[in-house]
C-alpha positions in Angstrom: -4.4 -16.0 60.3 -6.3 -12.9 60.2 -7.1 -10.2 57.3 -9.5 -7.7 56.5 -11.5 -7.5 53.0 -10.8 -4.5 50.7 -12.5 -5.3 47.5 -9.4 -7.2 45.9 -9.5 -10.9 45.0 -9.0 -13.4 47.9 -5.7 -14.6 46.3 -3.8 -11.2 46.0 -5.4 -10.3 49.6 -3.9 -13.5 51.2 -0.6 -13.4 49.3 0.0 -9.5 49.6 2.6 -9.7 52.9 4.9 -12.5 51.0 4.1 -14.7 53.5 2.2 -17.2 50.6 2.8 -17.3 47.0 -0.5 -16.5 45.2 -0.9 -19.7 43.7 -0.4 -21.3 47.5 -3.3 -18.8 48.6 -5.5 -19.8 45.7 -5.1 -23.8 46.4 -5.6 -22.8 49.9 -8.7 -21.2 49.1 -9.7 -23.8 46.9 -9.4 -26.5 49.4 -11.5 -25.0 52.3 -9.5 -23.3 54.4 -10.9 -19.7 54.2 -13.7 -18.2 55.6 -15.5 -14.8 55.3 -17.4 -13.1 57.8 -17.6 -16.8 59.0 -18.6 -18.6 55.8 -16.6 -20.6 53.7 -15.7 -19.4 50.6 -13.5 -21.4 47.9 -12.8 -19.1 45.0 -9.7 -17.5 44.9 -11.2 -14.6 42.7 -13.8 -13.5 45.3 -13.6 -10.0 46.2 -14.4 -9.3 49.9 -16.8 -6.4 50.4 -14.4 -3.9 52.4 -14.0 -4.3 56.3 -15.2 -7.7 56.0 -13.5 -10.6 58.1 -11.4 -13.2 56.1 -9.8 -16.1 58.3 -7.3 -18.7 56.7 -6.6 -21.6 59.0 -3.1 -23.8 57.9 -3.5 -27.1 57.5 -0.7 -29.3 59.5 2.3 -29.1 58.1 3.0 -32.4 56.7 6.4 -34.3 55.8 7.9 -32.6 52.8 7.7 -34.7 50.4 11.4 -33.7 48.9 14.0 -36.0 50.8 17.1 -35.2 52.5 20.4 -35.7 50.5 23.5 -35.4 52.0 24.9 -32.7 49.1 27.6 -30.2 50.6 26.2 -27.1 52.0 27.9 -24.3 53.7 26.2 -22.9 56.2 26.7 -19.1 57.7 24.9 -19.6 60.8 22.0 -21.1 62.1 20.0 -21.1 65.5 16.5 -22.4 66.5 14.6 -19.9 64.4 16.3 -19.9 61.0 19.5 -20.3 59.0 21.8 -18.9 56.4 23.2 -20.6 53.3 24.8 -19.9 50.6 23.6 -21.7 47.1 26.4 -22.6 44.6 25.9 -21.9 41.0 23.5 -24.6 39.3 21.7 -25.5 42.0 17.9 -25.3 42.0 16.2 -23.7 45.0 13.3 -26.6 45.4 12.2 -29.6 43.3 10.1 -28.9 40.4 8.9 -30.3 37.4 12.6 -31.4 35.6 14.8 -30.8 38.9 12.9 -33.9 41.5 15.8 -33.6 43.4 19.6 -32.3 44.0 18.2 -28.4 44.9 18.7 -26.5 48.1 15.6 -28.2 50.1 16.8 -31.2 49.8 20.3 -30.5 50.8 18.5 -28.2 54.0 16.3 -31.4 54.8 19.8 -33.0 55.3 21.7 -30.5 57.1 19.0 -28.6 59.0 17.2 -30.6 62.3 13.7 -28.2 61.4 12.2 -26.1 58.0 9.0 -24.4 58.3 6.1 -25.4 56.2 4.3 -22.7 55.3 5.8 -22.8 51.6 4.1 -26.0 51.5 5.6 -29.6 51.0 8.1 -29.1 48.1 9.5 -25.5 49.3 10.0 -26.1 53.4 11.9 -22.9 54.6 12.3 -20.9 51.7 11.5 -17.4 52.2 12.9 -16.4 49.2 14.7 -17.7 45.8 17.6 -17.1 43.5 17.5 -18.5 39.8 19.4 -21.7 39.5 22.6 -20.1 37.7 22.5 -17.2 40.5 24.7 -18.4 43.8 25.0 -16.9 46.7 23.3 -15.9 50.2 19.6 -17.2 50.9 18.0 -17.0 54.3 15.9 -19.9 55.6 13.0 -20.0 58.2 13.5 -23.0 60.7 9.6 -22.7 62.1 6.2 -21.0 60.7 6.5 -17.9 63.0 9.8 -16.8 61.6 9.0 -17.2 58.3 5.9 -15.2 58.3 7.8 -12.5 60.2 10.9 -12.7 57.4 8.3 -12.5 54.7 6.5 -9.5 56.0 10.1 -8.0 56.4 11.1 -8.7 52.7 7.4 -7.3 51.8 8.3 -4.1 53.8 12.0 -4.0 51.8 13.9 -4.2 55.7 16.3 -6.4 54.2 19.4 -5.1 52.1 20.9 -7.4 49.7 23.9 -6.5 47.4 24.9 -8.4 44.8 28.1 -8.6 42.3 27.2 -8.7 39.1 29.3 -8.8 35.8 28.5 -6.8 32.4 28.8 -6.6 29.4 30.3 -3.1 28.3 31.8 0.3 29.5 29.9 2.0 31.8 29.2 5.9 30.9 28.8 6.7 34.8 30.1 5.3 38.0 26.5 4.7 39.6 23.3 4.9 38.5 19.3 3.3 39.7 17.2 1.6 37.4 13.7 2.6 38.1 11.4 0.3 35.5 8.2 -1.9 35.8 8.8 -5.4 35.3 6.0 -7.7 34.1 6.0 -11.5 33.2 6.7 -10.9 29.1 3.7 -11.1 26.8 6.0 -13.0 23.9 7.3 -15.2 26.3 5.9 -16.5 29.4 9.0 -17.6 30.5 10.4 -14.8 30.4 10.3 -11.1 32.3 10.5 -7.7 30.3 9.7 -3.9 31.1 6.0 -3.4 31.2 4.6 0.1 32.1 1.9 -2.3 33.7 3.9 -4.2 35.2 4.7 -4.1 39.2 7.3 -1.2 40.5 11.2 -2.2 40.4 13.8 -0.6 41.2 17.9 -1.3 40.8 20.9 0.4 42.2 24.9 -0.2 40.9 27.8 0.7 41.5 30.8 0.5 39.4 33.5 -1.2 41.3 35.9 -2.1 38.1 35.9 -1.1 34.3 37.5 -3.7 31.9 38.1 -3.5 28.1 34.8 -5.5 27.3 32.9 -6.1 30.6 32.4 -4.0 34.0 32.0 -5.3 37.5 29.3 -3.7 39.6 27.9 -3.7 43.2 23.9 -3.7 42.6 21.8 -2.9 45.4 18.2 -4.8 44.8 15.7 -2.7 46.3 12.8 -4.7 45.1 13.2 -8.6 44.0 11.1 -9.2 41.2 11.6 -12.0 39.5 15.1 -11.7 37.1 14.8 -8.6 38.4 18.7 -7.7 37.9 18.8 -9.5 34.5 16.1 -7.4 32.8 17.2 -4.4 34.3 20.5 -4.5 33.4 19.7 -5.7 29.7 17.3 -2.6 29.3 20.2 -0.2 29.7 22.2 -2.4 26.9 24.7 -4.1 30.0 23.3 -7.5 30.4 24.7 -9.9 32.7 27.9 -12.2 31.3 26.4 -15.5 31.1 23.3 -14.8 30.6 21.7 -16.9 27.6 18.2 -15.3 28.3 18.6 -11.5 28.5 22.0 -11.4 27.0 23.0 -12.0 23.3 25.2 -14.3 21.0 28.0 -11.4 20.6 28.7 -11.2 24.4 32.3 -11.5 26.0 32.2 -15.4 26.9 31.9 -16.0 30.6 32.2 -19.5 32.8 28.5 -18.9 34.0 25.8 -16.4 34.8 28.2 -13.7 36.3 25.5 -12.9 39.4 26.2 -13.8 42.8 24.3 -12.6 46.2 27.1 -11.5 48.2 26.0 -9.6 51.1 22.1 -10.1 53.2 21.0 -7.9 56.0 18.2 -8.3 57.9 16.6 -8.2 61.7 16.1 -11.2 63.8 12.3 -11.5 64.1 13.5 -13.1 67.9 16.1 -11.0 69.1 15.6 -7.8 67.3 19.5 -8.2 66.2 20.6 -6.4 63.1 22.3 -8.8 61.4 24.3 -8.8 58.6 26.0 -12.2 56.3 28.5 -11.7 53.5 29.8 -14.9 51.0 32.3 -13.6 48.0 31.9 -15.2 44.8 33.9 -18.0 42.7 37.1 -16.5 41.3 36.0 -15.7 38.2 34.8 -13.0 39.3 38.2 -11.2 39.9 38.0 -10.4 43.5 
């Protein structure tokens, strides 16, 4: 893979499409597989000089090291070059610290004959994530190619994902966008919070129904920062039912984190084919 040098650190440049996390570009970096202008270089806060040549070879994928579990999966559709699912509530995308097994890749190692590996061993096929209390659509890449072409498409914001979402509150308008930074929170690194610094987000709703306490809306993500949704919505004083992060003790209870992924578009990297996948949410959700 090919990139040209603009002066920002070798991380950000080889992460900047969405095809590699930045912490997966730095350990590649770190491990020998970049060169610029021909010459190795293993520090992922090098800067290189503008127009300059920077070449990252993969290394072979190797066998993930999460195994297959036979746990129920549905499956949308699915062809040679990648597949759609749809992640229950409580499920974890890919193993991690606390969560070794029981998420998504392991139940795709089980019910998918390929996964790219560009993610690297623990996150085969995952082009992109939902929280763990979050359920809904997720599109997987079934070889290297397609990923890198889905990534560049959610990079470029050519997919369209809706989402239903329920909270807390009346809400003064029937629509409305939520344009606000979002940065990872400097009193709690677990957490996400609006950050002039921070990188641009933005968040469209819809109300489809008002209740006494609580309103159900249709949110169009336009970017997908990280809890993106969740911060937004708790910045205009509506969090998310459910949510024990962003919402508060007072809230109208809820079963779980009242946010499902119900609708993805996108266009086949293979066949050009505007395709679009919808999933409706558990019944709590009143529709």
């Amino acid at each position: 893979m090919e990139y040209t040098g603009d002066g920002t650190r070798l991380d950000v440049l080889l992460s900047r499409d969405g095809t590699l996390s930045r912490s997966r570009a730095a350990d590649l970096v770190r491990s020998g597989m970049v060169t610029v202008d021909g010459k190795p270089e293993t520090k992922p806060s090098a800067k290189p000089a503008q127009g300059t040549r920077v070449c990252l070879t993969l290394p072979p994928v190797q066998p993930a090291e999460a195994q297959p579990q036979d746990i129920p999966l549905q499956v949308l559709y699915q062809d040679e070059h990648l597949a759609v699912v749809v992640k229950p509530c409580g499920m974890v995308v890919h193993p991690a610290a606390g969560n070794p097994d029981g998420t998504l890749v392991n139940a795709l190692l089980y019910h998918l004959d390929s996964l790219s590996g560009i993610g690297g061993a623990m996150r085969p096929g995952i082009v992109h994530r939902l929280d763990k209390d979050t359920s809904g659509i997720l599109l997987v890449a079934k070889d290297d190619k397609t990923h890198r072409a889905l990534s560049e498409a959610l990079s470029a914001r050519q997919m369209e994902k809706h989402y239903y979402a329920v909270v807390e509150g009346t809400m003064k308008e029937t629509s409305g966008v939520i344009d606000a930074p979002i940065a990872r929170s400097k009193k709690d690194r677990k957490k996400m919070a609006i950050d002039p610094a921070g990188r641009p987000s933005r968040t469209e709703w819809t109300l489809v129904r008002q209740e006494r306490d609580r309103a159900l809306l249709d949110i169009h993500l336009i970017t997908g920062r990280t809890h993106q949704i969740r911060v937004h919505m708790s910045s205009i004083h509506h969090p998310v039912l459910g949510d024990v992060i962003y919402g508060h003790r007072n809230m109208p209870s809820a079963p779980r984190l009242m946010l499902h992924s119900y609708r993805l578009s996108f266009t086949h990297p293979a066949t050009g084919e505007r395709m679009t996948f919808e999933a409706p949410p558990d019944d709590c959700f009143g529709l």
